[in-house]
N, C-alpha and C positions, 0 to 999 in steps of 0.2 A: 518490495520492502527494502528499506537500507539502515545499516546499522549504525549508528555513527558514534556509539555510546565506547569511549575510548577504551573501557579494561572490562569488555566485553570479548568472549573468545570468537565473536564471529563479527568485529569492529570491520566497517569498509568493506564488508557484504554486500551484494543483491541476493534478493531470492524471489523467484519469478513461480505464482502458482497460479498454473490455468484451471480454471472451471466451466463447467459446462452442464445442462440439464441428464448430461449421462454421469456426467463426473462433476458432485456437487459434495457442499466442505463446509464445515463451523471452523472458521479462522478463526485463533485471538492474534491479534498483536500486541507485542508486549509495548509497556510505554517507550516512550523517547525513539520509537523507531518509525521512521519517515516512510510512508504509504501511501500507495496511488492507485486506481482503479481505472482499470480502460476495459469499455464495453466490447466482444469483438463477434457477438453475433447480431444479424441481420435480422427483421431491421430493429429488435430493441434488445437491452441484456437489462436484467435487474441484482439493484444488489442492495442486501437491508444491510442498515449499521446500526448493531443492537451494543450498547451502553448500559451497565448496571451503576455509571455514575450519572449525576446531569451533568450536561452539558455544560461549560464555559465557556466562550470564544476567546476568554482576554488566557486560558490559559491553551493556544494552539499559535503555533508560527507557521503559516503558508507562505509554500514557493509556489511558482509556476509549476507546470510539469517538466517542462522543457528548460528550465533553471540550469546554469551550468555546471553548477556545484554537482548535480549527481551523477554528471557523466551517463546515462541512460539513456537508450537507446530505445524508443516507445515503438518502432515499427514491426510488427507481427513477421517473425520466420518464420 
């Protein structure tokens, strides 16, 4: 996740949470903060995105992942 929301106290953050079937988590994200998902076990990972609003598409802005706006680094250490 990245923050970008300016008079936000954790503005120009990442925050990286791994999950896994031993280590599993009910994330929220709050709005306006930019969010990406990468699978990283073999050979599949599932991941639900449960919504209490419907959906819009005309109100979401997508980047690539690899965008260079986020400075992020996708490769697994």
């Amino acid at each position: 996740m990245f923050d970008e929301r300016e008079k936000s106290k954790t503005f120009g953050e990442y925050q990286e949470i791994f999950l896994s079937p031993e280590n599993y988590s009910l994330i929220t994200i709050p709005p306006n903060i930019w969010n990406g998902f990468k699978g990283l076990d073999d050979p599949e990972s599932i991941i639900a995105n449960c919504i209490n609003l419907p959906h819009d598409e005309n109100e979401m802005i997508r980047k690539d992942h690899d965008d260079k706006y986020f400075k992020y680094d996708w490769i697994k250490k």
